[in-house]
N, C-alpha and C positions, 0 to 999 in steps of 0.2 A: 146824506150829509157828507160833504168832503172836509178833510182839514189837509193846510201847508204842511208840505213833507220837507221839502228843501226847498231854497231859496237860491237858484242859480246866477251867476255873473252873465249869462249869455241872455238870450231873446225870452227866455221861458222860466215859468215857476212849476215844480212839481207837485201835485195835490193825490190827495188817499180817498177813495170813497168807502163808505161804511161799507162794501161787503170786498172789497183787495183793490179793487182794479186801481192803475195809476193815472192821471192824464194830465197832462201836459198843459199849461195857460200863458198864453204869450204876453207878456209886459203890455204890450198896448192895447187891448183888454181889458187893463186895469185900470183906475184913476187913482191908485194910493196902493204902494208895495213898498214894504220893510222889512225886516228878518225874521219880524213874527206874527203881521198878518199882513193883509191886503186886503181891498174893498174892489169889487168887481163893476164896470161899469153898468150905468139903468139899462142898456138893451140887450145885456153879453147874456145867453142863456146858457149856466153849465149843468149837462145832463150828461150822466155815466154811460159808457158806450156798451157796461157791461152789463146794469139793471137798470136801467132808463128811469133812475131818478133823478129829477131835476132840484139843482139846490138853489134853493130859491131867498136865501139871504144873502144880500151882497159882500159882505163880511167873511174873509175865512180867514180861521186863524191856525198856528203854528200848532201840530198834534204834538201831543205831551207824547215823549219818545220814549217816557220809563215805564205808558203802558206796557210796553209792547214786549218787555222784556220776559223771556221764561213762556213767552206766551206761542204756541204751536201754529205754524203757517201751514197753507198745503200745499206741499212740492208741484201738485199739476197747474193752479190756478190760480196763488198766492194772497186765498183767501185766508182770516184769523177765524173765519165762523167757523170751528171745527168741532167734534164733540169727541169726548173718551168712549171708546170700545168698554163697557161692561165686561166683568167678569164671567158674572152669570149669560150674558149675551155669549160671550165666549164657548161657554162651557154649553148649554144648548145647542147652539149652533153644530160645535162639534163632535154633539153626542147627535144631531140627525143625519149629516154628512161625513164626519170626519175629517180627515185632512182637505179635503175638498174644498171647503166651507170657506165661505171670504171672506171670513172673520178671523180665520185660524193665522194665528203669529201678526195677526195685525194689534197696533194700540190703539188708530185716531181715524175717526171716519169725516170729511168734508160735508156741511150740509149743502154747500154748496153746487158743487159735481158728483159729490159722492165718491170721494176716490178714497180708498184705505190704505193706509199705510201704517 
């Protein structure tokens, strides 16, 4: 599902799909754009380039921006799916490897790429 991220003066609108990626929707695309949603035209088909879902209501509206607040991104892929690094994950970890461990001094691991940080 995408929602409106911004609302540009120029040829394009910026949209968010549910798992980060951004893409880009040119005005003429659209049959109805305002500052907080827009209705896509009957043949436009928008699919995420990054999980190939297709959103299939013509309708997207303006993402509520105070989710997102406090809320962890991930630096590699600018996904929100992210999870907390465990304690006990921690402490495991670095009791079979030790400082090795890819879990050692990290706090947040991407379900998406997987990257820790």
């Amino acid at each position: 599902m995408f929602n409106l991220v911004d609302d540009f003066d120029g040829d394009s609108a910026m949209f968010r799909c549910e798992c980060g990626n951004i893409e880009f929707i040119d005005y003429s695309d659209m049959e109805y754009h305002d500052d907080e949603h827009c209705v896509l035209k009957d043949d436009y088909k928008l699919v995420c380039e990054k999980c190939n879902i297709e959103h299939t209501d013509r309708n997207i509206y303006l993402e509520d921006q105070t989710v997102r607040i406090n809320v962890p991104q991930c630096p590699t892929c600018g996904s929100y799916n992210v999870k907390k690094i465990s304690t006990g994950k921690k402490i495991v970890s670095y009791a079979a490897v030790g400082v090795f461990s890819s879990d050692f001094a990290k706090t947040y691991c991407c379900k998406n790429c997987s990257y820790k940080w």
